[in-house]
N, C-alpha and C positions, 0 to 999 in steps of 0.2 A: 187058658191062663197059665203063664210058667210058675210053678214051685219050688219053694226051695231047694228041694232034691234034683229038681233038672240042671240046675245052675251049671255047667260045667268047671273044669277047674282051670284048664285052660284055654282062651281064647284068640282069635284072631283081633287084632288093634289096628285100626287106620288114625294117625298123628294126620290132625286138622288143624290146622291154629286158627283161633276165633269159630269155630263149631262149635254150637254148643248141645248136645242135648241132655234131656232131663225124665226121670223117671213118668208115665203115664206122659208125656206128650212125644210129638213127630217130629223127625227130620228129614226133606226129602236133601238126596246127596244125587251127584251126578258124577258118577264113575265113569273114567276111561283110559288111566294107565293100565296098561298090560299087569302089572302085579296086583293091581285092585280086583280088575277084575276077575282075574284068577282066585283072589281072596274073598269075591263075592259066588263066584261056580263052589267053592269050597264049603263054604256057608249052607250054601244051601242044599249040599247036600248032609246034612245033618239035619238030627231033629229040631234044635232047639233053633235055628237058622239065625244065630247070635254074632253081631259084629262089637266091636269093645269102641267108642271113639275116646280118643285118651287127647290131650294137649301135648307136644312135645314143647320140649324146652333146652338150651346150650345142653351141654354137656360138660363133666367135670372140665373145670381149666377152659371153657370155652370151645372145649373142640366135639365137633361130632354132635349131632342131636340125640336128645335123651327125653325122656319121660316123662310127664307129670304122674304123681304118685295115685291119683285117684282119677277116674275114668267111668263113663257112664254104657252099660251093653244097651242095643237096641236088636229086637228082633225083625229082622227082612220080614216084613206085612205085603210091599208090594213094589215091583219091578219090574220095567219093558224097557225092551231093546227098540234104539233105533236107527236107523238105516243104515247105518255106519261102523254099529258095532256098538256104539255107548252102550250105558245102562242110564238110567232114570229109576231109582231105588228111593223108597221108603222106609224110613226106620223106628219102631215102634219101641220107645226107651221104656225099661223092663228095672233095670236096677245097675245102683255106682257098685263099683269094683273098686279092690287096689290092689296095685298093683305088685306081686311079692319077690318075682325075679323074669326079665325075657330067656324066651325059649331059643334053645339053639332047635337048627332043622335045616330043612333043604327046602321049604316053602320061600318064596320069593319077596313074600309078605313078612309084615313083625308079626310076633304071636307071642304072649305072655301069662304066666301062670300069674292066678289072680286069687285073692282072697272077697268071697262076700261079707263077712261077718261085721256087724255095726250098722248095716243097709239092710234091716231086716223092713222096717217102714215103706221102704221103696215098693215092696211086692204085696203092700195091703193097699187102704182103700185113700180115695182121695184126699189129700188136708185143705182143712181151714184155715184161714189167719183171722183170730179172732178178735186179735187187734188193728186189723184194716179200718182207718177212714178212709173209706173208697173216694167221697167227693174230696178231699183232699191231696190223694193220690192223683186222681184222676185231674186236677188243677194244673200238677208239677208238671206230671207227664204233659199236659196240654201246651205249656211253656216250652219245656222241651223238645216237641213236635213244631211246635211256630218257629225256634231256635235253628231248628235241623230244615225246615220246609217240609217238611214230614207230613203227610195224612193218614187217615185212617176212617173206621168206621165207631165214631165214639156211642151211640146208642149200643151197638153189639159189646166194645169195653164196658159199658158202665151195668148189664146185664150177666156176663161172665162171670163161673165161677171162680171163686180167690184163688185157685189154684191154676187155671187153664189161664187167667188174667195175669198173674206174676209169673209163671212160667214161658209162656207166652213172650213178654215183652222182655223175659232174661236173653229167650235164646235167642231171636230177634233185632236186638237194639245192638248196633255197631259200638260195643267196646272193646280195650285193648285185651289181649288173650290172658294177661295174667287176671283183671277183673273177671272174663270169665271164669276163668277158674276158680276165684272165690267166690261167683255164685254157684258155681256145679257143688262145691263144698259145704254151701252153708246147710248147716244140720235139721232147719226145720225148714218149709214155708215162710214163716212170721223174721227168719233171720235172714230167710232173699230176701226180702222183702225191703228190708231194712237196710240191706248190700246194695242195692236194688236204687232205692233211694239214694243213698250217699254217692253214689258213682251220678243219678241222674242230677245233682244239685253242686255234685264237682264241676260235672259237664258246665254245668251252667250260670257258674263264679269262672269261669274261663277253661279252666283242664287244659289237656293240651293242644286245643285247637286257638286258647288266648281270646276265647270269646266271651264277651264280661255283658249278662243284662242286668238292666235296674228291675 
């Protein structure tokens, strides 16, 4: 398990829009620009084998891509090549960064000196939301799923812990990259949660697919 002392100060960042991931849950990525993958040989040869996934966003005045200010590292758990050269990577989210200035270099990749401090929660143990009504959640979401044509296994949701269950369905459920971003943000569990909710209940007064149920 990584501690706070391994954290490094600078990292390597792949700009995904609509990637999300989240402290203690998985992201499998499928690599195969020549700079990724170079940014993934990189990785790994380090100890802490830390990738940063950050949201980019316009850049001042609209020109050029720029940054979201906060970014979540995941540590490479697991990766094979396939026949062609891909990778197929795993990423084991460890803790949010922010982001405090990009790194200049000759890497081909972004890399960015980052601040952990405020995210010290991320690197403890799992949360609660202790104000879950799971069968009410579990209702909306169901709405939602019929809305989308969406399946799932709801025995396995309604078992899940409040954590792997709203985690889960943050990184998951197709929204626009700024809401995810304010779920990568929100400060506890019980406030995705919440984020969580309000984006799934947008959706479904119409949002902007202009879909309205009774």
């Amino acid at each position: 398990m990584i501690q706070p002392a391994d954290l490094p100060d600078t990292i390597a960042v792949f700009p995904l829009p609509g990637a999300l991931l989240l402290p203690r849950s998985r992201l499998p990525l499928h690599i195969f620009e020549p700079r990724y993958l170079q940014m993934l040989e990189d990785s790994l040869k380090t100890r802490q084998r830390l990738i940063g996934m950050v949201q980019p966003c316009p850049g001042p005045n609209g020109q050029g891509e720029d940054l979201h200010a906060i970014g979540c590292a995941g540590r490479v758990t697991q990766f094979s090549e396939t026949e062609d050269g891909r990778y197929l990577v795993t990423l084991s989210g460890v803790s949010r960064f922010r982001v405090t200035r990009e790194s200049s270099g000759f890497a081909p990749y972004r890399r960015c000196d980052v601040s952990w401090a405020g995210f010290e929660r991320d690197l403890g143990r799992t949360e609660a939301d202790a104000a879950l009504d799971r069968p009410s959640f579990l209702n909306l979401l169901e709405r939602f799923f019929t809305a989308r044509s969406l399946s799932t296994d709801w025995e396995a949701l309604k078992e899940a812990e409040d954590e792997l269950l709203i985690n889960s369905l943050a990184m998951l459920l197709e929204f626009d990259p700024e809401d995810k971003q304010a779920l990568l943000e929100a400060p506890c569990l019980a406030t995705r949660r919440e984020t969580l909710v309000t984006l799934i209940e947008f959706a479904l007064r119409g949002g902007s697919q202009e879909e309205t149920l009774q």
